[in-house]
C-alpha positions in Angstrom: -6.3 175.5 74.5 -4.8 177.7 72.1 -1.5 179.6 72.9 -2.5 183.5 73.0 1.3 184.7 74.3 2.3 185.9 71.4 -1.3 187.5 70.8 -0.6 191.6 70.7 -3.8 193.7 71.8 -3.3 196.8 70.8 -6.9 198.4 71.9 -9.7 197.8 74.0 -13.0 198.1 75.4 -16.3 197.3 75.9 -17.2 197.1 72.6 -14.2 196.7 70.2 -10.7 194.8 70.2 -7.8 195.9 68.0 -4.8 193.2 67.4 -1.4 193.6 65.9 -2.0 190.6 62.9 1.0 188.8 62.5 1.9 188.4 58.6 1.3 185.2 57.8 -1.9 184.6 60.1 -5.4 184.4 58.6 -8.3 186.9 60.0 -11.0 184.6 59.5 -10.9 180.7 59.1 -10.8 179.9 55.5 -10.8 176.4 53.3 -6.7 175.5 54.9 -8.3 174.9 58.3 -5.7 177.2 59.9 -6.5 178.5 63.2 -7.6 182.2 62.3 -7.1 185.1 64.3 -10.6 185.4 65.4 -10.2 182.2 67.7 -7.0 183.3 69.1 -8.9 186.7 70.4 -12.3 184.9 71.5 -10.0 182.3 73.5 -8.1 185.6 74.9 -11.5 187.2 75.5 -12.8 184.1 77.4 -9.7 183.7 79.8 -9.9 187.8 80.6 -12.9 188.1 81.2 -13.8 184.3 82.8 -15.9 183.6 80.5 -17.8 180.5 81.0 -19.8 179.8 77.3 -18.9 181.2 74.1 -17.8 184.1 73.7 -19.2 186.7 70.6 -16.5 188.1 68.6 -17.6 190.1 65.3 -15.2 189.8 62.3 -15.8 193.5 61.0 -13.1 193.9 58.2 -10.6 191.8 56.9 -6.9 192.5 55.8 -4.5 189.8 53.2 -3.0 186.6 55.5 0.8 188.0 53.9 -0.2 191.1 55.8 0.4 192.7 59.1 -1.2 195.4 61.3 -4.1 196.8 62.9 -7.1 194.3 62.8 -10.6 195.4 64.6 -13.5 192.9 66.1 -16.4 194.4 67.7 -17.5 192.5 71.0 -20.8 193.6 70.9 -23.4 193.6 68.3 -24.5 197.0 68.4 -20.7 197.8 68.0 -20.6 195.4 64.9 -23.6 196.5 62.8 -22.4 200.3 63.4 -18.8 199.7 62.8 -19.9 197.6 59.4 -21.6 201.0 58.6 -18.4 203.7 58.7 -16.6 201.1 56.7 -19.2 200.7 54.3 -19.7 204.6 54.0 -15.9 205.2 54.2 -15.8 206.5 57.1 -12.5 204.6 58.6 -9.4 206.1 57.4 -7.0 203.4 56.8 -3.3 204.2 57.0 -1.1 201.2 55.8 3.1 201.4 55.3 4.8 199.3 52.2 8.4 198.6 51.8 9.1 199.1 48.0 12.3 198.5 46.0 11.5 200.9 43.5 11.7 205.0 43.7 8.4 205.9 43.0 8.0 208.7 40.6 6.7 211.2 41.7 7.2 210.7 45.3 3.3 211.2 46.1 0.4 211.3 44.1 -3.0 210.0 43.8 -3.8 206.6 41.9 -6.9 205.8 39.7 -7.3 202.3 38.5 -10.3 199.7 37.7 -9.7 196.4 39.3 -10.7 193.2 38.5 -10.6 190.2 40.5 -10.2 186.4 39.2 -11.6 184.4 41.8 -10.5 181.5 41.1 -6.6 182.5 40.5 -7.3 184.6 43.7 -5.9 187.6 41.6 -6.6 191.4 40.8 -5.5 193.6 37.7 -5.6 197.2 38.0 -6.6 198.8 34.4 -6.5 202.7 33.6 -9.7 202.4 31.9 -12.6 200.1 31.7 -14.2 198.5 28.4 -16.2 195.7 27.2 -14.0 193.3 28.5 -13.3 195.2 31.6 -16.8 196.3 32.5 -17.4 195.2 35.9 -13.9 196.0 37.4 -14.5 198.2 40.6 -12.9 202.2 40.2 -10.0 201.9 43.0 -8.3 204.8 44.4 -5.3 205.4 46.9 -3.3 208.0 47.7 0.5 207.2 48.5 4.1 209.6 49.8 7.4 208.7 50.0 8.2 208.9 53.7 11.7 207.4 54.4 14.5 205.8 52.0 18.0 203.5 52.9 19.6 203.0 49.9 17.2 200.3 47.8 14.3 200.3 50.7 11.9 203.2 49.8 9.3 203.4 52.8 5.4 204.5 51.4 2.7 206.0 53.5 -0.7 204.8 51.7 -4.1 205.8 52.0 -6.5 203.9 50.6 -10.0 205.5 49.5 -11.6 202.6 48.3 -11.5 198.8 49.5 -10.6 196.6 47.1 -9.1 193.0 46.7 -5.6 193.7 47.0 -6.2 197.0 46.7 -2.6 198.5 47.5 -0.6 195.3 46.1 -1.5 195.3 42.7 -2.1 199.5 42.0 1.6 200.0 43.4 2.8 197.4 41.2 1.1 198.7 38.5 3.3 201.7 38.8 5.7 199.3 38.5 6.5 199.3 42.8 5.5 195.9 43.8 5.9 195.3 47.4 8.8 194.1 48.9 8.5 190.3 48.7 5.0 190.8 46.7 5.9 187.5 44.3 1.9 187.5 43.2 2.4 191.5 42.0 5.9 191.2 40.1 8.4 191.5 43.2 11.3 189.6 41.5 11.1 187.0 44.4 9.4 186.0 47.1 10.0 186.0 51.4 11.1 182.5 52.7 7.6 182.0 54.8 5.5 183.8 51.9 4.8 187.5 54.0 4.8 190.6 52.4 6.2 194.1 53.2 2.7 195.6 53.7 1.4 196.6 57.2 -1.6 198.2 58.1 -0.6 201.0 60.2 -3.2 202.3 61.9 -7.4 202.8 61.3 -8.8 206.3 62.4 -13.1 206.5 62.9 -15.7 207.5 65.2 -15.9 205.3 67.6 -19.5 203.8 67.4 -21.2 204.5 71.0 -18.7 206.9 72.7 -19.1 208.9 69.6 -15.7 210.4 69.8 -12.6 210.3 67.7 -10.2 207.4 67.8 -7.0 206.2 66.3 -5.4 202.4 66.7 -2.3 201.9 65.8 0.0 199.1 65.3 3.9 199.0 65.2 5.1 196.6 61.9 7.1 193.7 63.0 10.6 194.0 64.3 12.0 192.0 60.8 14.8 192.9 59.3 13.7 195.2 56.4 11.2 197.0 58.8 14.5 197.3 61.3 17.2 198.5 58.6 14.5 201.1 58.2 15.3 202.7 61.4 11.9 203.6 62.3 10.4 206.1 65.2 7.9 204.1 66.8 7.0 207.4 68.8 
């Protein structure tokens, strides 16, 4: 039986469930056999709710294992093909927080790039323009602020308007702000157990049968960087 104590449930209902992703945990399983998140919240699912066969759990989005925050499974498959829907017609708003080094300048703006995505390096570039060589890189846009700064820890707000492989990673770095511990996107070294500073703050959508507006959100975890930062949870 797997250990769910640590497991943080941060919404739900009848038809969805929102966890606080650890960095460092995997949303679905993958080719490492890792235990993914997904089993950890169907074995949570089956002790709540006794129950006795298994238990559905619809994987409806998917954020990086170095990442952590606000993760959503529907319960229900009417709640699964509808959520699948917003997020496919942008209609999630997706708010995520990034430690950087650098100042960015400016402070807030708007970022335009054309990713593309080596698959077998499991790597994205972010381009300014597309050409021959470039032609099927995705147009990627985000909107970022500066929203708190301790000396060399520069807290950013980002918004993401598309969905991209490593969407936020590599267009901050391309700005020349890799994330804080970002080794893959040019931080100058890497965090002992391989996490970033990136953390999916909180996912704001119609929720899909009460019809009504909803926000999750997710407090980043209490490490030191996100600590020195001094941050009002409330």
């Amino acid at each position: 039986m797997l250990d769910i104590s640590h497991l943080q449930i941060v919404y739900e209902d009848n038809h969805l469930i929102a966890v606080n992703k650890p960095a460092g945990w995997l949303v679905q399983g993958d080719e490492t056999g890792d235990i993914p998140l997904s089993e950890y919240v169907k074995q949570y699912i089956k002790l709540r709710y006794k129950k006795p066969g298994d238990v559905f759990l619809g994987t409806i989005h998917r954020i990086d294992r170095p990442v952590s925050g606000v993760v959503i499974f529907a319960r229900t498959s009417k709640a699964l093909t509808r959520m699948n829907k917003l997020f496919l017609e942008r209609k999630v708003e997706k708010t995520y927080w990034a430690i950087v080094r650098e100042r960015p300048n400016p402070i807030e703006g708007t970022l335009v790039h054309y990713i593309l995505k080596d698959r077998e390096k499991n790597l994205a570039k972010a381009y300014d323009k597309t050409g021959n060589r470039t032609k099927h890189a995705k147009r990627s846009e985000l909107s970022y602020s500066l929203i708190k700064e301790i000396a060399n820890l520069h807290l950013l707000e980002v918004k993401p308007k598309t969905g991209r492989p490593h969407q936020i990673r590599v267009q901050l770095s391309k700005i020349g702000c890799p994330i804080w511990g970002d080794l893959k996107y040019g931080f100058r070294r890497g965090n002992y157990d391989g996490i970033i500073h990136l953390h999916s703050r909180s996912l704001a959508f119609e929720h899909p049968t009460k019809k009504e507006p909803i926000v999750i959100e997710a407090d980043p975890p209490q490490t030191q960087l996100w600590v020195n930062l001094e941050l009002d949870w409330d």
